[in-house]
ZAVEX-390446 format. One record per atom (N, C-alpha, C): residue in one letter; x, y, z. Coordinates in pm, whole numbers, plus 32768, in hexadecimal, padded with zeros to 4 digits. Example, Ala and Ser with C-alpha at 12.3 -4.5 7.8 and 13.67 -1.06 7.14 Angstrom:
<sites>
A85277DC7830C A84CE7E3E830C A85287EB6830C S85057F1F82C4 S85577F9682CA S850A80038313 
</sites>
This chain:
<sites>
X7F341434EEF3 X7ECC1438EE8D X7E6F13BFEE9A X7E971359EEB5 X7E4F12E3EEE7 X7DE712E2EF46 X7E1B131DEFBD X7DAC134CF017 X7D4E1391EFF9 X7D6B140CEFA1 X7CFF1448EF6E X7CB1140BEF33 X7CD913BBEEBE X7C661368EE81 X7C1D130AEEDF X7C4512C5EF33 X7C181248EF71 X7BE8126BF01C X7C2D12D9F064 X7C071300F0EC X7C3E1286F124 X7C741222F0ED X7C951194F13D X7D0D1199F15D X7D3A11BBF1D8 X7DD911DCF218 X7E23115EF20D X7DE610CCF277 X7E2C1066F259 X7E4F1032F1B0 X7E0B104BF16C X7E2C1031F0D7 X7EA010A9F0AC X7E8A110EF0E1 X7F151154F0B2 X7F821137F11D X7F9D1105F172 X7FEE10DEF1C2 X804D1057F192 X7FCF1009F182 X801B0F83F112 X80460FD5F0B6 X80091001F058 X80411039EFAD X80D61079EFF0 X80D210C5F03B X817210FBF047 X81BD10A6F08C X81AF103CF0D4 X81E40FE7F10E X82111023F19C X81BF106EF205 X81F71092F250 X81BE1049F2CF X822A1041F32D X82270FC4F389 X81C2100BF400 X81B710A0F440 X815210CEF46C X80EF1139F44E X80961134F471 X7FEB117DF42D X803D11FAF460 X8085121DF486 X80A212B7F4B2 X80E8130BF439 X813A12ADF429 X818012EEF369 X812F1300F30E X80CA12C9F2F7 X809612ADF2C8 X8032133BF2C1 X80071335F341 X7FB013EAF365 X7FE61458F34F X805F1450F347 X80E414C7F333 X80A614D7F28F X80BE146BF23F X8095146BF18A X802914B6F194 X7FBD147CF1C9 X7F3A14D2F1E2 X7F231509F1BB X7F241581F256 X7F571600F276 X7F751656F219 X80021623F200 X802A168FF184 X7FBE1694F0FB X7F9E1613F0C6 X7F3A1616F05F X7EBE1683F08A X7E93165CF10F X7E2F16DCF101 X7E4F173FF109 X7EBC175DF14C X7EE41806F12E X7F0A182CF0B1 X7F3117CCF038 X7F3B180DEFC7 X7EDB17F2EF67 X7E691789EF7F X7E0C1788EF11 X7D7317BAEF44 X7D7417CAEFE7 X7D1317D9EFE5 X7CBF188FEFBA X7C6818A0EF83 X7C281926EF61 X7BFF1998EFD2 X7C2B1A03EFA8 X7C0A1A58F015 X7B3F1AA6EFFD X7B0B1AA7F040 X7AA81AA4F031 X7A711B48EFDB X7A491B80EF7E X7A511BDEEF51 X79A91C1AEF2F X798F1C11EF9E X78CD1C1CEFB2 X790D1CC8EFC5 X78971D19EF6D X78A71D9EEFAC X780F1DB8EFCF X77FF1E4DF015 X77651E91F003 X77761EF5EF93 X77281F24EF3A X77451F86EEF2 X76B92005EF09 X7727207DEEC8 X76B720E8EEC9 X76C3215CEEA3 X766821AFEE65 X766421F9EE01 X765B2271EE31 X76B922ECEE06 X76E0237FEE29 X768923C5EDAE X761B240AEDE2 X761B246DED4A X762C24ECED79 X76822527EDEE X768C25B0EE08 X7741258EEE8B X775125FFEE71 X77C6260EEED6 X77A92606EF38 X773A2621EF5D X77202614EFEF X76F72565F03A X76C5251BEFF0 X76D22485EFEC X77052443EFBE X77652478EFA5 X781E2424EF5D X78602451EFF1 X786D24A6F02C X788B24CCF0B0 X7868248CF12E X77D82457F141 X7799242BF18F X77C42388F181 X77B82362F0E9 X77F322CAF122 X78862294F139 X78F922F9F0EF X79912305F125 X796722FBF1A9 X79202351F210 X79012316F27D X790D22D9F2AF X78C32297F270 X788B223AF2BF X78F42193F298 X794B21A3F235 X79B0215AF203 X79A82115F18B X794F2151F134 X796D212EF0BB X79C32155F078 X79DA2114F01D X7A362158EF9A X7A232190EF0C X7A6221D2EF06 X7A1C21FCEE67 X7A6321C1EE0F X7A0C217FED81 X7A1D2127ED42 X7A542168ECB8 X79E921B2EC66 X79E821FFEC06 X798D223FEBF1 X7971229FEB99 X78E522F8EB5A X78A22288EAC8 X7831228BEAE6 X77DC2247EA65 X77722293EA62 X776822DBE9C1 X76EA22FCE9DD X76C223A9EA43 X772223CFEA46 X77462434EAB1 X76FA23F8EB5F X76D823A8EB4E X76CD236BEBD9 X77AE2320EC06 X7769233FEC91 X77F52316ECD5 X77D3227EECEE X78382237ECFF X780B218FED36 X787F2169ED95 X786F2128EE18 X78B62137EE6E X78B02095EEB8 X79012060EEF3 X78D91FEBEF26 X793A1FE5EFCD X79061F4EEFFB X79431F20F06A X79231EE2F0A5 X79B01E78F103 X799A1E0DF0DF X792C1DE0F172 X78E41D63F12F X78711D4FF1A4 X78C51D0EF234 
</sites>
């Protein structure tokens, strides 16, 4: 959690007291694999007939829900 706040490795290396910068990268590591965010950018786009709710499954969108009797569909960029 330190690293995250600060990006300063030798300062988290002292703070845990570890004698090489390599243990130290191991802490890391794991911190970014569990705090860092997965990126959740989509494209979105709008079905108002079966036949272009079809065309963008296609093409790999997903369907989201109905609003509005329009379809809304997304994916990811």
């Amino acid at each position: 959690m330190e690293y995250h706040k600060t990006k300063d490795i030798l300062h988290v290396k002292q703070l845990l007291g570890h004698k090489r910068v390599d243990n130290t990268v191991l802490y890391v590591q794991f911190e970014e694999a569990l705090f860092s965010k997965p990126q959740d950018e989509f494209h979105s786009a709008i079905a108002r007939s079966v036949d272009e709710a079809r065309r963008l499954i296609e093409v790999g969108f997903e369907y989201v829900c109905t609003f509005e009797g329009a379809m809304l569909f997304r994916k990811r960029k």
